[in-house]
C-alpha positions as CSV (number, residue, x, y, z in Angstrom):
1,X,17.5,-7.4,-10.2
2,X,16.5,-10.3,-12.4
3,X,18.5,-10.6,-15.7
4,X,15.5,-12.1,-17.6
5,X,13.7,-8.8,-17.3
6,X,17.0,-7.0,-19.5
7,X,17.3,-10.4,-21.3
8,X,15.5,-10.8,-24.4
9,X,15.5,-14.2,-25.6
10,X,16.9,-13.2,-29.1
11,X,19.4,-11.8,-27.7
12,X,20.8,-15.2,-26.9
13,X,23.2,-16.9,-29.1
14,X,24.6,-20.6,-29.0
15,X,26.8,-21.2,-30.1
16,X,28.8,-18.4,-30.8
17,X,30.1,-18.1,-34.5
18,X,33.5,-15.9,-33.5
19,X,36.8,-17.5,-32.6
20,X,38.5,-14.7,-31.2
21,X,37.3,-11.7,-28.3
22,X,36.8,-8.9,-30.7
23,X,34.9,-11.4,-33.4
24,X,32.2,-12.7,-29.9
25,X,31.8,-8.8,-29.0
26,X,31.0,-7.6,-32.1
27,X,28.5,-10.6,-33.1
28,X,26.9,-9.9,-29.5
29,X,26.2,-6.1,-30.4
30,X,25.4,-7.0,-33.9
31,X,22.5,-9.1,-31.9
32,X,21.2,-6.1,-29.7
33,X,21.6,-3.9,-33.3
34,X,19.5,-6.4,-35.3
35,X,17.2,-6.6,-32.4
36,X,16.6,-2.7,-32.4
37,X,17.7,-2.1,-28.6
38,X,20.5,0.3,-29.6
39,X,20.7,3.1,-31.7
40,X,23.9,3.3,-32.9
41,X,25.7,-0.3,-34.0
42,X,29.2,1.8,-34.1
43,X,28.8,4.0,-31.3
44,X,28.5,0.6,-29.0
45,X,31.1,-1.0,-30.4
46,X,33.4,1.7,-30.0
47,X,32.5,2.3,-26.2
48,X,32.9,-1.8,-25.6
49,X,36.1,-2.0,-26.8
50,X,37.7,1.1,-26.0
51,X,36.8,-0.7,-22.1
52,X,37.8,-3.7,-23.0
53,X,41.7,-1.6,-23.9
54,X,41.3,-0.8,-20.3
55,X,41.3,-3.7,-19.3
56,X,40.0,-7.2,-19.8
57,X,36.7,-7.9,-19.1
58,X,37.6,-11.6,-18.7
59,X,36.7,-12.4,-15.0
60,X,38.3,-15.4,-15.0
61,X,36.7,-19.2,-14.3
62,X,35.6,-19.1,-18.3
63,X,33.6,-15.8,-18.0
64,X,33.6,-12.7,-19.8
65,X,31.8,-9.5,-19.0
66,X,32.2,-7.0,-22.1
67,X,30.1,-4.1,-21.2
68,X,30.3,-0.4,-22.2
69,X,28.3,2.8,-21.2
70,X,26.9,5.0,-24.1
71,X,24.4,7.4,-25.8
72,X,23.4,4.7,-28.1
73,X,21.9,3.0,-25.3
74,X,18.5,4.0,-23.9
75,X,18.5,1.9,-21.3
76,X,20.3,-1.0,-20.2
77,X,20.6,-4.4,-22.5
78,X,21.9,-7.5,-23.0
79,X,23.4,-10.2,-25.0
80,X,24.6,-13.5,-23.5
81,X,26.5,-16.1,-26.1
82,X,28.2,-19.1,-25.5
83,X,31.4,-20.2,-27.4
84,X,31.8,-23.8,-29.1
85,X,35.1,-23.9,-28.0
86,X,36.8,-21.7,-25.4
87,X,38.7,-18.7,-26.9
88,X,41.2,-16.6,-25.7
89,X,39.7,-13.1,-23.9
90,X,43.1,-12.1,-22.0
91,X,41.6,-13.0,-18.4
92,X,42.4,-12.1,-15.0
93,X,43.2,-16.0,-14.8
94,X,44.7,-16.4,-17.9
95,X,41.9,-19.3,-19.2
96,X,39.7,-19.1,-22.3
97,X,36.6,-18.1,-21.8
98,X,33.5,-19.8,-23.0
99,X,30.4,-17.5,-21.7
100,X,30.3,-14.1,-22.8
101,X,27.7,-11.6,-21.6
102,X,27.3,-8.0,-22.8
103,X,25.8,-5.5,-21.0
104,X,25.0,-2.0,-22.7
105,X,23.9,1.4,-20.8
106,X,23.1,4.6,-20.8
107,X,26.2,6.8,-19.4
108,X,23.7,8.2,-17.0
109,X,22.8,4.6,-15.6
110,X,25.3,3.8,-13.7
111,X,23.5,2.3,-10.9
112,X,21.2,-0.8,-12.9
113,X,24.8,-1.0,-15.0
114,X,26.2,-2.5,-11.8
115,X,23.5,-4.0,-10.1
116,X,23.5,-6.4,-13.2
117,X,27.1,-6.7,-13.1
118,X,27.1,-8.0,-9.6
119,X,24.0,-9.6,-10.1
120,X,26.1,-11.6,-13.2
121,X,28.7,-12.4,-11.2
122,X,26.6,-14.0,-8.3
123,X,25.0,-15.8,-10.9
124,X,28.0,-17.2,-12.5
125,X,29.5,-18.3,-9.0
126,X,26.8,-21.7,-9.0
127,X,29.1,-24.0,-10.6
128,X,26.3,-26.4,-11.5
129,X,24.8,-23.8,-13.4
130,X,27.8,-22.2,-15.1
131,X,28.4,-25.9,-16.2
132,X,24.8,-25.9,-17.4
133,X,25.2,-23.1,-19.4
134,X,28.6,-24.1,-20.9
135,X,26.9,-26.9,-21.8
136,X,23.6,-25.9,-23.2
137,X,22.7,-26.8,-26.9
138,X,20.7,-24.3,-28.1
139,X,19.9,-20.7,-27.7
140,X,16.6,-21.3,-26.4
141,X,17.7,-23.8,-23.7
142,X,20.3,-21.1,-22.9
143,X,17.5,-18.3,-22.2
144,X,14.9,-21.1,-20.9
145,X,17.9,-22.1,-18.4
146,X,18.4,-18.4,-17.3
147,X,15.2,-18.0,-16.8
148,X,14.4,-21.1,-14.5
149,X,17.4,-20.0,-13.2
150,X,16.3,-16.3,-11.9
151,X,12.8,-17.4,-11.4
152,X,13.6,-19.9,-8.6
């Protein structure tokens, strides 16, 4: 799975405006909703959080992996933000987190769902590129990054 293909580049934002977990979440699905790929702003939001109350989707090492399953989904998408300053998203570690990705499905999807989970994960495991992307200016260096970055 390649995450540029789910991955739109306006669905990138850097940096992120929110300063707490539940601000970052809901400006990443208010990025998917402005961008048309779900049908239901609410619906999403709802489904995110009441996942994230299950537990936290902090992984730890200053990544966070909100995602939610959902009828307001069609198929699975994407939102990746960076933070200007690392916030507080109740990790497995205990650190702030500074890169947040989003993924959205369908409930029926549940195989791509965790593909891109895992394939997230992986990703975010090359320390010179997590650094990279912590450190990245823009949104558009963000998504060129992650491209060159799947691409190779």
């Amino acid at each position: 799975m390649i995450l540029t293909q789910i991955l739109q580049p306006t669905c990138v934002q850097v940096p992120l405006q929110g300063k707490d977990k539940d601000a970052v979440i809901t400006e990443l699905v208010d990025l998917l909703d402005r961008n048309k790929l779900i049908q239901n702003r609410q619906t999403v939001l709802d489904a995110v959080f009441t996942r994230e109350r299950t537990r936290s989707t902090g992984i730890g090492a200053g990544i966070a992996i909100p995602h939610g399953k959902c009828n307001a989904a069609k198929e699975l998408v994407m939102a990746l933000g960076v933070t200007e300053s690392p916030i507080d998203f109740e990790s497995v570690d205990g650190k702030p987190v500074s890169i947040v990705i989003l993924l959205v499905s369908p409930q029926d999807q549940t195989g791509p769902h965790i593909q891109a989970l895992a394939r997230i994960s992986r990703l975010m495991m090359d320390d010179d590129f997590k650094s990279a992307l912590e450190k990245t200016p823009s949104s558009e260096a963000a998504y060129k990054l992650m491209s060159e970055r799947e691409n190779k």
